[in-house]
C-alpha positions as CSV (number, residue, x, y, z in Angstrom):
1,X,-17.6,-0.9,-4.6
2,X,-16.5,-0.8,-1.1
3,X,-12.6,0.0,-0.4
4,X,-10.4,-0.2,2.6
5,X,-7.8,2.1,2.3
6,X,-4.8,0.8,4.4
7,X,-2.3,3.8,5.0
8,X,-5.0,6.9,4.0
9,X,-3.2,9.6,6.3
10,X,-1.0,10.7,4.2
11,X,0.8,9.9,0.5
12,X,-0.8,7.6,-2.1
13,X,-3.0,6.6,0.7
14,X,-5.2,9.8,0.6
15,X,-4.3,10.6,-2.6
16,X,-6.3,7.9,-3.4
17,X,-9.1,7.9,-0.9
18,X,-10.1,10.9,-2.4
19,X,-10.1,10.1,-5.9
20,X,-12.2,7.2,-5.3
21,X,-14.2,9.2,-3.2
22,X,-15.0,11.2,-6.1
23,X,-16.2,8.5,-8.1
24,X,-18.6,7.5,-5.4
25,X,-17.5,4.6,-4.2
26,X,-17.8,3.6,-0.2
27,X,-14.6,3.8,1.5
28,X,-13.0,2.9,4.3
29,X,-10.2,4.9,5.5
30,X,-7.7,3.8,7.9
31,X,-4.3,5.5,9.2
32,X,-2.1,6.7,11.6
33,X,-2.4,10.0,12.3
34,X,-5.8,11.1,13.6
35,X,-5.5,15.1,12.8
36,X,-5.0,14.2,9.0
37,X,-7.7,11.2,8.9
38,X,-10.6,14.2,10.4
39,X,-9.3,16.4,7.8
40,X,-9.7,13.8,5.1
41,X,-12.8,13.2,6.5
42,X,-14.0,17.0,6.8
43,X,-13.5,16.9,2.7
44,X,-15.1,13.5,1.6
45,X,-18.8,12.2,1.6
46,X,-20.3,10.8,4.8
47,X,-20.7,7.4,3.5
48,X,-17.5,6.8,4.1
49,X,-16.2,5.0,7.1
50,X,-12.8,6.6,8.9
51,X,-10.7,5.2,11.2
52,X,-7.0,6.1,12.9
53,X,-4.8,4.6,15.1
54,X,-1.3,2.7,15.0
55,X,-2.2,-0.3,14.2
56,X,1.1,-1.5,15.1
57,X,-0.3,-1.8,18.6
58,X,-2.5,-4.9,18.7
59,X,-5.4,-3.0,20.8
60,X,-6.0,-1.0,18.3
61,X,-5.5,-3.4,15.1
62,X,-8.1,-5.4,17.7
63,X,-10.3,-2.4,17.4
64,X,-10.1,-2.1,13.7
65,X,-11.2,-6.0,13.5
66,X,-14.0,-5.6,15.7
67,X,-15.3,-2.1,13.7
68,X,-15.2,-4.5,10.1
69,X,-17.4,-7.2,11.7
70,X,-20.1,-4.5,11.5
71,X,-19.4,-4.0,7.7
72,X,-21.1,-6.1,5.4
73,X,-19.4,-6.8,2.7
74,X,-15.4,-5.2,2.0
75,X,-15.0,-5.6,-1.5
76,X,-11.4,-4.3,-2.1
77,X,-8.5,-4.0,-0.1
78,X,-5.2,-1.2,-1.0
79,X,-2.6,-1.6,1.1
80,X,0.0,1.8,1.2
81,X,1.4,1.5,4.4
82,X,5.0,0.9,4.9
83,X,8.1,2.3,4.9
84,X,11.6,2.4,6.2
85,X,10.8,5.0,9.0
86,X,14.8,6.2,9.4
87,X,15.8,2.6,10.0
88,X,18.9,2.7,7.4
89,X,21.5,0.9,10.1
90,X,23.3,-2.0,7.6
91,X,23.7,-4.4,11.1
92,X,20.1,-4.0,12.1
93,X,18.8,-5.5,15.8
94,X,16.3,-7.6,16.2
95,X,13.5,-5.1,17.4
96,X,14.5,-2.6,14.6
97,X,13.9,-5.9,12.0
98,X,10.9,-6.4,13.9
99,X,9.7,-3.1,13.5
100,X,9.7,-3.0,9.1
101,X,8.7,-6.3,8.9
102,X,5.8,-5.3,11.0
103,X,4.6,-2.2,9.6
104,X,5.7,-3.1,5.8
105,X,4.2,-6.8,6.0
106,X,2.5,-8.4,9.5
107,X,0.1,-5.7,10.1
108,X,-1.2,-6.3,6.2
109,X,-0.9,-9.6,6.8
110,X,-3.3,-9.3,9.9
111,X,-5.9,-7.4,8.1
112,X,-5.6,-9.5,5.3
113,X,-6.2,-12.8,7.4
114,X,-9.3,-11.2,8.9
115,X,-11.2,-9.5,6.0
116,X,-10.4,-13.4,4.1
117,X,-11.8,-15.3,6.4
118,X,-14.8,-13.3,6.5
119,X,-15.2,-13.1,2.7
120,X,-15.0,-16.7,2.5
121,X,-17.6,-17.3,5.5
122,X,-19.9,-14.9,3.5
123,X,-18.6,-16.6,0.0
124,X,-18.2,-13.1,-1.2
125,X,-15.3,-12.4,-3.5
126,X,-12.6,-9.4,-2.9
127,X,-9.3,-7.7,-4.5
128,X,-6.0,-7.1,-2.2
129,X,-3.9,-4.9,-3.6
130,X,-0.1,-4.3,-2.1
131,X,2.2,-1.2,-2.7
132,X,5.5,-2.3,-3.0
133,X,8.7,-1.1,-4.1
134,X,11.0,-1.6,-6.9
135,X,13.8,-1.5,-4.0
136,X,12.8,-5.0,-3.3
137,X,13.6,-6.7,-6.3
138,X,16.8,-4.0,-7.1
139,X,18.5,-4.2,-3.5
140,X,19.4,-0.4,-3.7
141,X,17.5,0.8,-0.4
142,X,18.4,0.4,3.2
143,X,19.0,-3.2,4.2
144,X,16.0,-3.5,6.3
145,X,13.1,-1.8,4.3
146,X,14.4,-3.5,1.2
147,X,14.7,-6.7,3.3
148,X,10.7,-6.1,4.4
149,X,9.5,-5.5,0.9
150,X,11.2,-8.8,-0.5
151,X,9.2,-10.4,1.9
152,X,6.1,-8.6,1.3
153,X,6.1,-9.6,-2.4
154,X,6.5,-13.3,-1.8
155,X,3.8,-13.1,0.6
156,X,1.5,-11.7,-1.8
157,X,2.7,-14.1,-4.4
158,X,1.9,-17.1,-2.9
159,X,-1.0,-16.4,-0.9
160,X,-2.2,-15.1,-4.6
161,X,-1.6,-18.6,-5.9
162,X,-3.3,-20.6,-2.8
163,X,-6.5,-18.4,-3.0
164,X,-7.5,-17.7,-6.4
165,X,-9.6,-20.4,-7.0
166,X,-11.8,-19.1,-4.2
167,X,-12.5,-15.9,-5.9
168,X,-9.6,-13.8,-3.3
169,X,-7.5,-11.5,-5.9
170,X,-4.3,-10.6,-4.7
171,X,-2.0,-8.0,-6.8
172,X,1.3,-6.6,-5.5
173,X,2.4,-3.4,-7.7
174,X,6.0,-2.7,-7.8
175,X,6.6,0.9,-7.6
176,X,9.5,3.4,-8.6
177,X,10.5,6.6,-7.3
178,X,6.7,8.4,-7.1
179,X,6.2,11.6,-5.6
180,X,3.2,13.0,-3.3
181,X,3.2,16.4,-1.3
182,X,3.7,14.4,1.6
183,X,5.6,11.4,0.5
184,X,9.8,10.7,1.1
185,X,10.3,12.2,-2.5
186,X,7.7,15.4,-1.5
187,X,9.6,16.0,1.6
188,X,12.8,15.5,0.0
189,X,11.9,18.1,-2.7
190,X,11.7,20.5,0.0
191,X,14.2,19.9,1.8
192,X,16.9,19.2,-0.4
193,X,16.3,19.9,-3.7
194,X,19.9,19.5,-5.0
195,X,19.3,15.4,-3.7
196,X,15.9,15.1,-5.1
197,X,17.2,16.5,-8.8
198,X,20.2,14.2,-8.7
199,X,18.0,11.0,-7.8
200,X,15.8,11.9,-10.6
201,X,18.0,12.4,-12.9
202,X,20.7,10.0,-12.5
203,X,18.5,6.8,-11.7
204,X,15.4,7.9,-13.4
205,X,15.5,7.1,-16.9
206,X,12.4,9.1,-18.5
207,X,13.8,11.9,-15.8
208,X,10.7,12.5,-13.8
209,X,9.1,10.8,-11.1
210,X,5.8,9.2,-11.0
211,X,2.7,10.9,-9.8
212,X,-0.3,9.6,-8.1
213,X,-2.6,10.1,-11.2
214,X,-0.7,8.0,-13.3
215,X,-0.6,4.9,-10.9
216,X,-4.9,5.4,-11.0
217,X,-5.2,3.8,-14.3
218,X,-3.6,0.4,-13.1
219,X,-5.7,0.4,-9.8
220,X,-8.7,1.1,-11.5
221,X,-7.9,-2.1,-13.9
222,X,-7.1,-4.2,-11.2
223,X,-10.1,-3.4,-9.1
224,X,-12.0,-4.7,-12.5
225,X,-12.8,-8.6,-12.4
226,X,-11.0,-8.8,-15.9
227,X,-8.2,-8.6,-14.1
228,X,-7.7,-11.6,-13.0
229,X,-6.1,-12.7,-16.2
230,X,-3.1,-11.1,-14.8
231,X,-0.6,-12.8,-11.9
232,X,2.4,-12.0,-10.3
233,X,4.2,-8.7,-9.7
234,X,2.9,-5.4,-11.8
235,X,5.9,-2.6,-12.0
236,X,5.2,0.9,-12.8
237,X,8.2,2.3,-12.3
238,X,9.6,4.4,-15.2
239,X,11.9,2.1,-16.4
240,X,13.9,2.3,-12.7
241,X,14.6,-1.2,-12.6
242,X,17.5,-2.4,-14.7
243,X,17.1,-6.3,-14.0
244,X,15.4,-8.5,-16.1
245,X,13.4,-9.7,-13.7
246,X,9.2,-9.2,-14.4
């Protein structure tokens, strides 16, 4: 299977580029920061495909484009790029809304738009996967980010409705509190470990976080054409949530 991984610098991202890495599949690898995409690349199998860049720029989401036209057939997409990059401000401007609702759901969008049109030209079939957050259906984060990531799951809702007769998959995982080296929660556990201990345990119910290797199972399902049984949101996320909602 052929993957792009959306967001592979750092976090879930490369967490997960290297674990399907391991099980030999062909990867694409796209982020940010070019010093951690060449060390990714320095560990994983030259078959894969890398590229960095902030594709918030739209030269360089133009370059991405124009480097999948040479790639025959993208069979899976994971989107784990987003965030609320210290935007936290209640009364947010217009550029600052701009900003998360460009990096958390436009730039998918883009890539999205482009790797569709091509699957459908080549009437090949393909998996989109979105990381999202339980934030988005709680309304306990910053208005902004949780703002963003509302928006992101009804995007992938409905575009998942319109296209699944034509063999396009879309998923949208809901996600609690999960912790990477690198991640909010990884940088928080360093930095403040008092803060980290007290979101765990006071909104964390099983009083842990979650950890990359336990989201694997549920990509690896979803990755499978059996599951296209399934529609709508998934949450993994440690009984967080405390509406009754999905």
């Amino acid at each position: 299977m052929k993957i792009l991984i959306n967001g592979a610098s750092s976090g879930l991202g490369r967490y997960l580029s290297q674990y399907y890495n391991s099980k030999g599949h062909n990867l694409i690898c796209v982020g940010k920061n070019k010093s951690k995409i060449m060390s990714l690349k320095r560990k994983m199998s030259s078959k894969n495909l890398f590229f960095s860049g902030d594709l918030s720029r739209d030269k360089i989401l133009s370059k991405l484009k124009k480097n999948m036209l040479k790639i025959k057939k993208i069979d899976a997409v994971i989107h784990c790029m987003g965030g609320g990059f210290g935007i936290k401000d209640d009364l947010l401007s217009k550029k600052d809304f701009f900003e998360l609702f460009n990096k958390n759901l436009f730039i998918q969008s883009e890539i999205n738009n482009f790797i569709i049109k091509k699957s459908l030209k080549e009437k090949n079939s393909l998996k989109i996967i979105h990381i999202s957050t339980v934030a988005s259906i709680e309304n306990v984060a910053s208005v902004g980010y949780t703002t963003a990531k509302a928006a992101l799951n009804i995007y992938s809702q409905i575009l998942s409705k319109k296209l699944f007769s034509k063999n396009i998959d879309i998923k949208n995982i809901i996600m609690g509190a999960f912790e990477t080296n690198d991640n909010s929660f990884g940088r928080l556990k360093k930095k403040n470990i008092s803060a980290y201990k007290k979101f765990k345990n006071t909104r964390m119910p099983l009083k842990k976080y979650i950890l990359p290797n336990e989201i694997v199972p549920t990509l690896n399902f979803l990755l499978d054409k059996n599951s296209r049984i399934i529609s709508g949101d998934i949450v993994l996320d440690n009984r967080e949530k405390s509406s009754f909602r999905n």
